[in-house]
C-alpha positions in Angstrom: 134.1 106.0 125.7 131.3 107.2 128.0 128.8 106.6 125.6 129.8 103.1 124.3 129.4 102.5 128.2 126.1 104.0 128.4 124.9 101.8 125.2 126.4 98.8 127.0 124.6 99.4 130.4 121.4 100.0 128.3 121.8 96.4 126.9 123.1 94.9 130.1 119.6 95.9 131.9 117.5 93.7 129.4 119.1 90.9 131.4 116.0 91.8 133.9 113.7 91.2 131.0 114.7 87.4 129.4 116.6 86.1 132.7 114.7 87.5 135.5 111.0 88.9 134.7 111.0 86.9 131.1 107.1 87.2 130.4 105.3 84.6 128.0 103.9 85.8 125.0 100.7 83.6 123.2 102.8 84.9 119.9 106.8 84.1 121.2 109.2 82.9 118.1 109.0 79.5 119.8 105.0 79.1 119.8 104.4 80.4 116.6 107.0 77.7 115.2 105.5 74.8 116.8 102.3 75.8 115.4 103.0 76.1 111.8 104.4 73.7 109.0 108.4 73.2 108.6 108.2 76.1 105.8 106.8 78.6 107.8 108.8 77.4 110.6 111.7 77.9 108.8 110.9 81.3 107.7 110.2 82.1 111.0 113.4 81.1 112.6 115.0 83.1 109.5 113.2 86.3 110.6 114.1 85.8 114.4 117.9 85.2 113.9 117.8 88.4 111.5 116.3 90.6 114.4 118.5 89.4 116.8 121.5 90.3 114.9 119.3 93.9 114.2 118.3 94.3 117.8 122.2 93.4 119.2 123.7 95.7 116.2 124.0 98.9 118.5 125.5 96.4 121.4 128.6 95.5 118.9 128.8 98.9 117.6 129.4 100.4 120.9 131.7 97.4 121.9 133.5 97.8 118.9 134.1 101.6 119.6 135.2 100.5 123.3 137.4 99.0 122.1 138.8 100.5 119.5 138.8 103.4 121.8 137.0 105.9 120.5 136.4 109.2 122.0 132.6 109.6 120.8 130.1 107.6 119.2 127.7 110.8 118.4 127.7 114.4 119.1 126.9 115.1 122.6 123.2 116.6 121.5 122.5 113.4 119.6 123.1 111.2 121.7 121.4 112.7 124.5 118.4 112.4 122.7 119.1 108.7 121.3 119.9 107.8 125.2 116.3 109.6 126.6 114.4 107.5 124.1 116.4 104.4 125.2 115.9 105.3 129.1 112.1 105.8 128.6 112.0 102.9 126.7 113.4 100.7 129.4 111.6 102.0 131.6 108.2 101.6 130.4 109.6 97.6 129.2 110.4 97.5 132.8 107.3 98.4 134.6 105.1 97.0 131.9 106.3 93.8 133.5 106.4 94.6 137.0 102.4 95.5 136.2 101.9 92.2 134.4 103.5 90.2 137.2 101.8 91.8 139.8 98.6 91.9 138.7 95.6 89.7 140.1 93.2 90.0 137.5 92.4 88.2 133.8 93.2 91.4 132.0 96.2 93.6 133.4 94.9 97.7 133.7 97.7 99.0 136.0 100.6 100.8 135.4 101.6 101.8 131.7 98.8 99.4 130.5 96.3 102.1 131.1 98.1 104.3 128.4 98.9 101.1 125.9 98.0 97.2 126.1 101.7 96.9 124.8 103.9 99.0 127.0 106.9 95.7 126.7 107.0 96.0 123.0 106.5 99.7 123.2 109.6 100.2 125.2 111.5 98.1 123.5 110.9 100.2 120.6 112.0 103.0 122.4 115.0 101.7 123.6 116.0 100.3 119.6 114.9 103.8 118.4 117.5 106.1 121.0 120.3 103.6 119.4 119.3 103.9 116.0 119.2 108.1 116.9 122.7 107.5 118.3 124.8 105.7 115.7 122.2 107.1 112.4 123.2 104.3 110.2 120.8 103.7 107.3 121.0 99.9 107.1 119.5 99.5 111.0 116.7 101.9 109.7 115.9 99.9 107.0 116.3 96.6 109.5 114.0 98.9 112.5 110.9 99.0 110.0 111.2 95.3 109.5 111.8 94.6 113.1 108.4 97.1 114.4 106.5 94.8 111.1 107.9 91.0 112.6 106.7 92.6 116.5 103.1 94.0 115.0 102.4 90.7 113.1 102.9 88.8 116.7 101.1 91.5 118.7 98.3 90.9 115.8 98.6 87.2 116.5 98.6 87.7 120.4 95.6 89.9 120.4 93.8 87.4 118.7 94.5 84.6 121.0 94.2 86.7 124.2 90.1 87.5 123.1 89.9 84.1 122.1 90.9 83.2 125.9 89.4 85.9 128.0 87.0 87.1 125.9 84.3 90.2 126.4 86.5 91.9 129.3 90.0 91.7 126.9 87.4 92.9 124.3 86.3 96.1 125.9 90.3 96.7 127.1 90.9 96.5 123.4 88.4 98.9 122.8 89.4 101.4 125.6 93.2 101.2 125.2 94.9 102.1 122.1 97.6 99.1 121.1 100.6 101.5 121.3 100.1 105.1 122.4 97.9 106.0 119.7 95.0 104.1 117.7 
């Protein structure tokens, strides 16, 4: 029952990242739809509703176990480390938009973004990965490596429009800081 909890407060806190700090992407679902025919736009819409029902899967799963009221979800070793990933992983989410709101400048260095020019996307794949450790279910592997290719392909996209708008100084940020942790 604690656990299920845990999961739940885990997904409760992203509240702070679409309702309250809800940063705008130059790649968002909603962007890249306006900007492409009715197909793609389609497609698109597709891919979005399928990640949602990926990214919420651990939500209903520990709901469902809540209510059903079971005793564990995991062993306690498990999901101890499936909940550290998910804690770091909010966490960097968390002040990876506190940085990019507070900064002053064209091209945010501060915080987490000295370590990755992506630490929102990063912890979110964090978070996703300690509740995929948790429950182990193949299917939300399988749906994680399409998920981490749908958020690449739009970081790809951003990247690309954010040298096209600031240029030489995004340029050498790029070339300084590796996209994720590592090249």
């Amino acid at each position: 029952m604690l656990q299920s909890l845990l999961i739940i407060f885990i997904y409760s806190s992203f509240a702070i990242d679409f309702l309250i700090w809800p940063i705008p992407s130059e790649a968002s679902t909603k962007s890249l739809i306006k900007k492409n025919s009715r197909v793609i736009a389609l497609l698109l819409a597709l891919i979005f509703i399928l990640n949602i029902i990926f990214y919420l899967s651990p939500l209903f799963l520990a709901v469902y176990h809540l209510l059903k009221n079971s005793s564990e979800l995991t062993s306690k070793g498990q999901f101890v480390i499936g909940f550290t990933f998910a804690i770091v992983g909010r966490l960097t989410s968390l002040f990876g938009s506190h940085a990019l709101r507070a900064s002053t400048t064209l091209v945010c260095k501060k915080s987490v973004f000295r370590f990755t020019r992506n630490p929102i996307s990063l912890g979110m794949h964090l978070t996703v990965f300690g509740t995929l450790i948790i429950f182990n279910l193949w299917y939300l592997w399988v749906a994680f490596l399409l998920y981490l290719l749908n958020i690449h392909y739009k970081i790809m996209i951003e990247e690309k429009e954010l040298i096209e708008k600031y240029g030489a100084p995004y340029k050498a940020y790029c070339s300084l800081t590796p996209r994720y942790l590592i090249w």
